[in-house]
N, CA, C and O atoms as a GROMACS GRO file, in nm:
protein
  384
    1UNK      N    1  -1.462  -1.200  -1.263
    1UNK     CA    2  -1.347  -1.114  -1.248
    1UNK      C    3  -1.234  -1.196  -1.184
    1UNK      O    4  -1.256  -1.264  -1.083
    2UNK      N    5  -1.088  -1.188  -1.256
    2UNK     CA    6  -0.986  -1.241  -1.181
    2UNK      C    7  -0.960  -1.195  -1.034
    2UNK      O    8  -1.014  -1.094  -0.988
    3UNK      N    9  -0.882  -1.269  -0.969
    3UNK     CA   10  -0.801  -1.212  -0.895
    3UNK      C   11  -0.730  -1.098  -0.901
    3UNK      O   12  -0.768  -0.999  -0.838
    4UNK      N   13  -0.586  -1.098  -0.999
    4UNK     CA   14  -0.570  -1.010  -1.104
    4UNK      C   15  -0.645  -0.873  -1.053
    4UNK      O   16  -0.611  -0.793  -0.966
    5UNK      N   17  -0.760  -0.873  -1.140
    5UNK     CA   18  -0.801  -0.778  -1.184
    5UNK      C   19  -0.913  -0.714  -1.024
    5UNK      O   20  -0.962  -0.602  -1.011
    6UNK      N   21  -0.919  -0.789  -0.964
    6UNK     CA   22  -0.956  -0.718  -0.801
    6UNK      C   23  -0.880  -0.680  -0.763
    6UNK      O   24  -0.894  -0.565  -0.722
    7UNK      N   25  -0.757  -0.738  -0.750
    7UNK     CA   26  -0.624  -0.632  -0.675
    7UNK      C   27  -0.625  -0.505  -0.767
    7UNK      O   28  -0.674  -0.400  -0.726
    8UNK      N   29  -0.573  -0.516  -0.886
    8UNK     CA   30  -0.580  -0.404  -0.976
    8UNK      C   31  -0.662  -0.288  -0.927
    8UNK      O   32  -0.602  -0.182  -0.908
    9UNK      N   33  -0.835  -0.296  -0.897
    9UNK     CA   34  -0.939  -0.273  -0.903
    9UNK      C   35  -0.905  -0.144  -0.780
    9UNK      O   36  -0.903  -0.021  -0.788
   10UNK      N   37  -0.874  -0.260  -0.641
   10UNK     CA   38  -0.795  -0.203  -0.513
   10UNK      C   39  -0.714  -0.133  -0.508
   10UNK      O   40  -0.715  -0.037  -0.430
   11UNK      N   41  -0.601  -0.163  -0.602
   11UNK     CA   42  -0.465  -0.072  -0.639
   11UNK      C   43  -0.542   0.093  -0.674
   11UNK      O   44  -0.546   0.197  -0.608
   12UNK      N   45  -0.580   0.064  -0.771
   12UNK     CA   46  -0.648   0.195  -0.824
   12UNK      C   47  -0.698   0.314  -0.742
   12UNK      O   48  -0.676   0.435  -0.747
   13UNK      N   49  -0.792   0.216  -0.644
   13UNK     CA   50  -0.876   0.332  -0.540
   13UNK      C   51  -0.764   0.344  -0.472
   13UNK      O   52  -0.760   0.466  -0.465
   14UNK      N   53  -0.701   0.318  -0.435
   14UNK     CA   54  -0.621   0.322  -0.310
   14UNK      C   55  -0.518   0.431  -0.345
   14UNK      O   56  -0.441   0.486  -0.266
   15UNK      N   57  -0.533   0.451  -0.483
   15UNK     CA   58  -0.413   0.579  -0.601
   15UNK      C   59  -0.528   0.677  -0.579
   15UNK      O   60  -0.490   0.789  -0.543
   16UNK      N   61  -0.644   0.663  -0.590
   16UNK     CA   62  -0.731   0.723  -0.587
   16UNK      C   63  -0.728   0.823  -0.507
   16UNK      O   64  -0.712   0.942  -0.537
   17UNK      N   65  -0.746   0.765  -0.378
   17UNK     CA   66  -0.761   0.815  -0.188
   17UNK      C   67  -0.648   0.883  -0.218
   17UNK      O   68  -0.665   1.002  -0.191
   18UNK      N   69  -0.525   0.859  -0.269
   18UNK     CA   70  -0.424   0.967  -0.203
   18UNK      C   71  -0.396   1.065  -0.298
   18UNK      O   72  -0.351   1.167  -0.248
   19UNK      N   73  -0.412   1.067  -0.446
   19UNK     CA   74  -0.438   1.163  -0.506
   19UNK      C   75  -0.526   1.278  -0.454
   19UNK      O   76  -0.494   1.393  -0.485
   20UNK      N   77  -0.614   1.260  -0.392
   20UNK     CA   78  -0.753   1.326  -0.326
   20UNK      C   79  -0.621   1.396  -0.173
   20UNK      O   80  -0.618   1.505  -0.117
   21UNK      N   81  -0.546   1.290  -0.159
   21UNK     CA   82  -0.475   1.386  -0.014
   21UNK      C   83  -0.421   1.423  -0.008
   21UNK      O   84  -0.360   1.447   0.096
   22UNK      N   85  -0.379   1.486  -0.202
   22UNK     CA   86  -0.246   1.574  -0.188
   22UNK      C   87  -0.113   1.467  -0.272
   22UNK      O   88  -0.003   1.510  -0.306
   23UNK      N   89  -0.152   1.354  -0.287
   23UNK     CA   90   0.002   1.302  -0.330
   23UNK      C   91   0.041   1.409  -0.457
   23UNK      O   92  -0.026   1.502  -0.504
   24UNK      N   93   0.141   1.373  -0.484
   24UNK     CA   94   0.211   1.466  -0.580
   24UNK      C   95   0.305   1.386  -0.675
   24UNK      O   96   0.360   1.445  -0.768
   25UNK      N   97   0.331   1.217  -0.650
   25UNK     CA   98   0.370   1.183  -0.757
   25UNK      C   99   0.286   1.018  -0.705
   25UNK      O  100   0.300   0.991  -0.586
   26UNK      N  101   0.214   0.928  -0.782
   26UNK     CA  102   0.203   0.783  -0.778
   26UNK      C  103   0.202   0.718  -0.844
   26UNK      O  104   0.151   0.735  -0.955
   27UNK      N  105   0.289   0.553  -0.784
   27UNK     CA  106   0.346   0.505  -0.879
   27UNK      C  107   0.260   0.355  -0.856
   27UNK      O  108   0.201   0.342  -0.749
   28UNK      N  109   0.253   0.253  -0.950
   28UNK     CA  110   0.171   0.139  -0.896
   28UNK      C  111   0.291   0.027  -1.006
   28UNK      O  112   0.318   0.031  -1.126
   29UNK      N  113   0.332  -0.058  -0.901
   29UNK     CA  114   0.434  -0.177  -0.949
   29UNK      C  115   0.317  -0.295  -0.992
   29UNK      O  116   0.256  -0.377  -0.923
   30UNK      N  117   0.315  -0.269  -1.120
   30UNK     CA  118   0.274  -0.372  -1.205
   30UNK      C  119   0.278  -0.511  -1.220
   30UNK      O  120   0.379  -0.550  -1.278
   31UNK      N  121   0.206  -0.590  -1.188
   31UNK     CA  122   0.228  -0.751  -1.212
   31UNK      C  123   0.265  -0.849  -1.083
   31UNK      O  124   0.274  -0.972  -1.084
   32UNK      N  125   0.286  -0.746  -0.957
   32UNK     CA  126   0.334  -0.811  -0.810
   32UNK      C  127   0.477  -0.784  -0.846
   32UNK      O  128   0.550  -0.868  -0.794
   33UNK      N  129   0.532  -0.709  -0.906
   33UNK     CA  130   0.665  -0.679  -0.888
   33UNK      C  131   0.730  -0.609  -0.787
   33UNK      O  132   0.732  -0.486  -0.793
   34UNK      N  133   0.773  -0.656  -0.715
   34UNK     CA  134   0.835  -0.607  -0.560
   34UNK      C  135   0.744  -0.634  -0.462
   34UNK      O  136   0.644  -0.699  -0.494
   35UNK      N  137   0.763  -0.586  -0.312
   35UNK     CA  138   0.653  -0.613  -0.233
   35UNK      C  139   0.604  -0.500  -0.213
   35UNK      O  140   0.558  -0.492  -0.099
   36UNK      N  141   0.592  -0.385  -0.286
   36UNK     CA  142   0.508  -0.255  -0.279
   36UNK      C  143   0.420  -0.266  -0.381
   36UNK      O  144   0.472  -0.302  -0.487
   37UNK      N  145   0.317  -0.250  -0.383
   37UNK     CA  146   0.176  -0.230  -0.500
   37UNK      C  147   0.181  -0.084  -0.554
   37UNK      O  148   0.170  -0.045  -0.670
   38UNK      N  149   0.204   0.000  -0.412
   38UNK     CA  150   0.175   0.136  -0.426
   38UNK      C  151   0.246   0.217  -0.366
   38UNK      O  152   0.254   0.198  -0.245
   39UNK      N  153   0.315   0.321  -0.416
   39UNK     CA  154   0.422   0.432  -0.358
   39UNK      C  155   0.389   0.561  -0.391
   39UNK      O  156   0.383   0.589  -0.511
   40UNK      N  157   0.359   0.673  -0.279
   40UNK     CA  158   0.241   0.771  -0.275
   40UNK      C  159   0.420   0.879  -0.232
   40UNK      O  160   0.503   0.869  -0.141
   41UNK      N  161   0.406   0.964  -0.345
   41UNK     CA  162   0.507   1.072  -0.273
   41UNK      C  163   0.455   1.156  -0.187
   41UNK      O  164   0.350   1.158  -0.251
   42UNK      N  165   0.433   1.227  -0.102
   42UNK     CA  166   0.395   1.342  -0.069
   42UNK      C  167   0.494   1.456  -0.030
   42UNK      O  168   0.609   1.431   0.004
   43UNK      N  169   0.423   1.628  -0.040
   43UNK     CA  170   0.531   1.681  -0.009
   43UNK      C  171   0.681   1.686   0.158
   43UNK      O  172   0.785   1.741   0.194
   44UNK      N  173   0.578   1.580   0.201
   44UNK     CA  174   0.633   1.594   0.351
   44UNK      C  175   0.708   1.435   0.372
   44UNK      O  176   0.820   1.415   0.420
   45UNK      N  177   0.615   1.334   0.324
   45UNK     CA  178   0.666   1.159   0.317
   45UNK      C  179   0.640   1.106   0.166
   45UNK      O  180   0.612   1.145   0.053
   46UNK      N  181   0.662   1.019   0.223
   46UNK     CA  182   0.662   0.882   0.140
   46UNK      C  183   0.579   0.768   0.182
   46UNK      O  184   0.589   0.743   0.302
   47UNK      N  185   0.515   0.706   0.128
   47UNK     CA  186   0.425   0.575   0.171
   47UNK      C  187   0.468   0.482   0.090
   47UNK      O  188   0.469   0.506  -0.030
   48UNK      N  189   0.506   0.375   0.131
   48UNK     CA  190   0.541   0.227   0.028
   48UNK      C  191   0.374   0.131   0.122
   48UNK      O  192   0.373   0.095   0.240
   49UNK      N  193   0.274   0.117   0.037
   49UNK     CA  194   0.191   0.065   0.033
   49UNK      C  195   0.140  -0.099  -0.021
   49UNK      O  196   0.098  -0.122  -0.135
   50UNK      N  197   0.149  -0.165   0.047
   50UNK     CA  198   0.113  -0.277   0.028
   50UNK      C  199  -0.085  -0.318   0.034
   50UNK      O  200  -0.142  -0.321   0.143
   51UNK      N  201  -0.164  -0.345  -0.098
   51UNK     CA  202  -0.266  -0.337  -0.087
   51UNK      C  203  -0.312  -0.495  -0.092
   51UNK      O  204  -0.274  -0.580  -0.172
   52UNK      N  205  -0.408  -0.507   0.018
   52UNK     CA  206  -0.470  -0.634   0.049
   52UNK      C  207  -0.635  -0.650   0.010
   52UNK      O  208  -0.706  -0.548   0.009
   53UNK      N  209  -0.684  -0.764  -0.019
   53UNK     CA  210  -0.843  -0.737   0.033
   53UNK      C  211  -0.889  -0.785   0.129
   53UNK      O  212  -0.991  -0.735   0.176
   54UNK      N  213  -0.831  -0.895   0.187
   54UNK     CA  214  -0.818  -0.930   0.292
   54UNK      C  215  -0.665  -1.049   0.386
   54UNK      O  216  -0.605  -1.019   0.489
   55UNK      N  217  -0.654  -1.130   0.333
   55UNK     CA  218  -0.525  -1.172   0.394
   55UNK      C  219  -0.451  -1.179   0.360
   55UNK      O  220  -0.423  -1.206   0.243
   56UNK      N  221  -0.382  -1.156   0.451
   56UNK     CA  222  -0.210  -1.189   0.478
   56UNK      C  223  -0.118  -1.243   0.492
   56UNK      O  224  -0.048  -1.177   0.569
   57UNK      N  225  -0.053  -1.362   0.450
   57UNK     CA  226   0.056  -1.463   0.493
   57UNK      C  227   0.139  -1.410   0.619
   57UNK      O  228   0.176  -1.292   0.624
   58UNK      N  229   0.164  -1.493   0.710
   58UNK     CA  230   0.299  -1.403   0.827
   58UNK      C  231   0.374  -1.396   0.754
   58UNK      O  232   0.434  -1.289   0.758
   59UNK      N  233   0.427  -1.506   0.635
   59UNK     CA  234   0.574  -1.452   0.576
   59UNK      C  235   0.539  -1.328   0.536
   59UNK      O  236   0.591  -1.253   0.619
   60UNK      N  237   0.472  -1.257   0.444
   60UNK     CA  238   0.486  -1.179   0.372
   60UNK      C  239   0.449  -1.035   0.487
   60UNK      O  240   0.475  -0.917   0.464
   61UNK      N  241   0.379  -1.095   0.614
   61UNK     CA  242   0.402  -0.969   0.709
   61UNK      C  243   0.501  -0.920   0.734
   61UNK      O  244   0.538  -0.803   0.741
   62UNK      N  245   0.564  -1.044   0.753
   62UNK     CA  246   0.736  -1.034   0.880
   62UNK      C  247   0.825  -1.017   0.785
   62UNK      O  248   0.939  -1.015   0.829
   63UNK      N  249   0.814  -0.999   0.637
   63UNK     CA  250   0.945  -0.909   0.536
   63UNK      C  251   0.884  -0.813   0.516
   63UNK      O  252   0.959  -0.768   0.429
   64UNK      N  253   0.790  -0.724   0.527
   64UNK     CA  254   0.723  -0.617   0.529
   64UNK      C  255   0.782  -0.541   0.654
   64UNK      O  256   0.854  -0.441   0.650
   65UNK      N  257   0.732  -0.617   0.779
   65UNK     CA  258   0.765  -0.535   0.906
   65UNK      C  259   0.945  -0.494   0.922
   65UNK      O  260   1.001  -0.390   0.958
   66UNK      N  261   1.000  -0.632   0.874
   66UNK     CA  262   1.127  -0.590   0.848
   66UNK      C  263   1.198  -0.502   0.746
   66UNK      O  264   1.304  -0.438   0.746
   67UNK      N  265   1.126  -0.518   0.681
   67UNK     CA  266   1.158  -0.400   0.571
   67UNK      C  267   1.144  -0.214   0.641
   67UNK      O  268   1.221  -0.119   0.632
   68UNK      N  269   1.032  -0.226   0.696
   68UNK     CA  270   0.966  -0.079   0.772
   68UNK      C  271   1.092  -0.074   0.854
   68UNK      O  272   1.162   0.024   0.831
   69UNK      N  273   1.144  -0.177   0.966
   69UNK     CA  274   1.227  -0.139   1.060
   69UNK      C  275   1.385  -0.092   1.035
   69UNK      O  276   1.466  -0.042   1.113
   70UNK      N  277   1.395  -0.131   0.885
   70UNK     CA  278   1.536  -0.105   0.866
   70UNK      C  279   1.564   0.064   0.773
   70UNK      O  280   1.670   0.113   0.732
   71UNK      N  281   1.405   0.123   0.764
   71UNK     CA  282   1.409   0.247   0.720
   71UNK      C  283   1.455   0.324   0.850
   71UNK      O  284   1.419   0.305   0.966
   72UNK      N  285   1.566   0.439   0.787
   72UNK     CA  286   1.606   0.524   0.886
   72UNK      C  287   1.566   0.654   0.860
   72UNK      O  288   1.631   0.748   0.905
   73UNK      N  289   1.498   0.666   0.815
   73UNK     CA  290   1.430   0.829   0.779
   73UNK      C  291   1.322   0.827   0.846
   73UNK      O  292   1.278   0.720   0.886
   74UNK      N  293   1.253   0.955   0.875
   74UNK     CA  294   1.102   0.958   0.972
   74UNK      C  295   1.031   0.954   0.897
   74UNK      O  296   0.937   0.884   0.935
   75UNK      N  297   1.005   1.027   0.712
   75UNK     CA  298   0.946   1.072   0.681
   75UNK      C  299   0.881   0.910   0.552
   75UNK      O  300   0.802   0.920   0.459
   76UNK      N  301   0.923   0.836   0.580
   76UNK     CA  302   0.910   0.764   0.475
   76UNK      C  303   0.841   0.598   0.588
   76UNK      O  304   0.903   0.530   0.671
   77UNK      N  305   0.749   0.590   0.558
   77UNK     CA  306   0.649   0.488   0.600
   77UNK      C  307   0.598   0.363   0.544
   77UNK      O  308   0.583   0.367   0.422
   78UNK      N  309   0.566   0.249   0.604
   78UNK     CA  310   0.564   0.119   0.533
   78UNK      C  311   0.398   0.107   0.537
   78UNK      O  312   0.386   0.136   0.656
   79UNK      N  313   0.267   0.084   0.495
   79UNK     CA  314   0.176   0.078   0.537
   79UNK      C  315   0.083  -0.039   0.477
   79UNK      O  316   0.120  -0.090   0.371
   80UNK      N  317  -0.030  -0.082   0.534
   80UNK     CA  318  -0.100  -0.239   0.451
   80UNK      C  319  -0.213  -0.156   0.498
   80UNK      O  320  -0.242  -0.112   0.609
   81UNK      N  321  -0.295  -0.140   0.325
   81UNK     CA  322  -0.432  -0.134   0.285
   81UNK      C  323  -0.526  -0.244   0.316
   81UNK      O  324  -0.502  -0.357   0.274
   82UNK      N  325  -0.601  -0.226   0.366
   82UNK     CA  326  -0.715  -0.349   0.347
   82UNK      C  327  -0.837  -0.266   0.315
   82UNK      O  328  -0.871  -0.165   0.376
   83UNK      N  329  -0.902  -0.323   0.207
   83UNK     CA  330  -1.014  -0.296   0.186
   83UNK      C  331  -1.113  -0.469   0.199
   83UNK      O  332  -1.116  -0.546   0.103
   84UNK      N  333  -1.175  -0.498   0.316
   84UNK     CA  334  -1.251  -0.541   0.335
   84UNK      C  335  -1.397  -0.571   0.242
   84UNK      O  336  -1.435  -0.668   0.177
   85UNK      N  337  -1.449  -0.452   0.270
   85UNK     CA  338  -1.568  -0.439   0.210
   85UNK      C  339  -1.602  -0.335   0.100
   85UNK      O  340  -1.548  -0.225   0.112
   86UNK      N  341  -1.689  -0.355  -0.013
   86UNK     CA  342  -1.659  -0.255  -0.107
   86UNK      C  343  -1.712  -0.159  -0.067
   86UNK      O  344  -1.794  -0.161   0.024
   87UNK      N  345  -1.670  -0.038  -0.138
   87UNK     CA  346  -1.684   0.107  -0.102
   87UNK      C  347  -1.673   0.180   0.031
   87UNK      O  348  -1.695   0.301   0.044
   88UNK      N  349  -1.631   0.085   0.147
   88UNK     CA  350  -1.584   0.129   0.264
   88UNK      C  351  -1.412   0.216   0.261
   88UNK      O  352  -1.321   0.252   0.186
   89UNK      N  353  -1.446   0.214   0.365
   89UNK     CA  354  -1.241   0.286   0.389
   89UNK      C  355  -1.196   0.173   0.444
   89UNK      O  356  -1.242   0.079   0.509
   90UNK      N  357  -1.042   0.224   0.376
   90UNK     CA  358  -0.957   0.092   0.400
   90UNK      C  359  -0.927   0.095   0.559
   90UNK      O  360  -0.955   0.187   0.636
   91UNK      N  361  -0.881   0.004   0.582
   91UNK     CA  362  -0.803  -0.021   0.740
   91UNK      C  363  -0.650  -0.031   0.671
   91UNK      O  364  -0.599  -0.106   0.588
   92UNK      N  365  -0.606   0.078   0.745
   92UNK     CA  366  -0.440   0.115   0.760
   92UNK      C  367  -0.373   0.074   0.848
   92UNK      O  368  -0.409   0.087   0.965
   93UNK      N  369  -0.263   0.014   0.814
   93UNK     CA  370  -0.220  -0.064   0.940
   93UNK      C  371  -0.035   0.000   0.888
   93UNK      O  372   0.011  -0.017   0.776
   94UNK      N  373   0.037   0.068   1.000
   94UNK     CA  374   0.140   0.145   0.962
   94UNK      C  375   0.221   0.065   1.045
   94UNK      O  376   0.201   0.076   1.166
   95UNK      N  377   0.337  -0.039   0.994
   95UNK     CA  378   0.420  -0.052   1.040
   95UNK      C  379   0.600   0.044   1.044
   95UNK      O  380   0.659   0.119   0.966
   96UNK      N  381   0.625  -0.008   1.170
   96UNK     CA  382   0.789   0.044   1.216
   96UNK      C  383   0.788   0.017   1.368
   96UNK      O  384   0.888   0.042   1.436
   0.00000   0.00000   0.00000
């Protein structure tokens, strides 16, 4: 299995989990296009989701974290998936 196709794999469940919590619209940016994987509407927020399996570059933290800090709405959240291990729950890590 690619790379590719493990993120994909991740992307999916991770559409999965929030379908199951109510999302109401999800969208998954195809191919690494942008630095969101995954954007979960809900009726109350928004999640711009970045999905990992395990690491992280600091660059790609520290335009993430900066990205979260320059949102001015409450309701709309920056967050990094990790799924570690298979079939576990991810570790959420919510920056702002």
């Amino acid at each position: 299995m690619t790379n590719y196709e493990i993120g994909r794999r991740k992307e999916y469940r991770c559409m999965g989990i929030l379908k199951k919590q109510g999302a109401i619209w999800l969208r998954r940016s195809y191919g690494s296009h942008g630095i969101f994987d995954v954007t979960a509407v809900f009726p109350d927020k928004t999640l711009l989701i970045q999905v990992k399996s395990n690491y992280m570059s600091k660059q790609e933290y520290a335009i993430l974290a900066e990205f979260a800090k320059r949102i001015k709405a409450d309701n709309i959240h920056v967050e990094i998936w990790r799924f570690r291990k298979p079939r576990a729950k991810p570790e959420i890590t919510r920056l702002k």
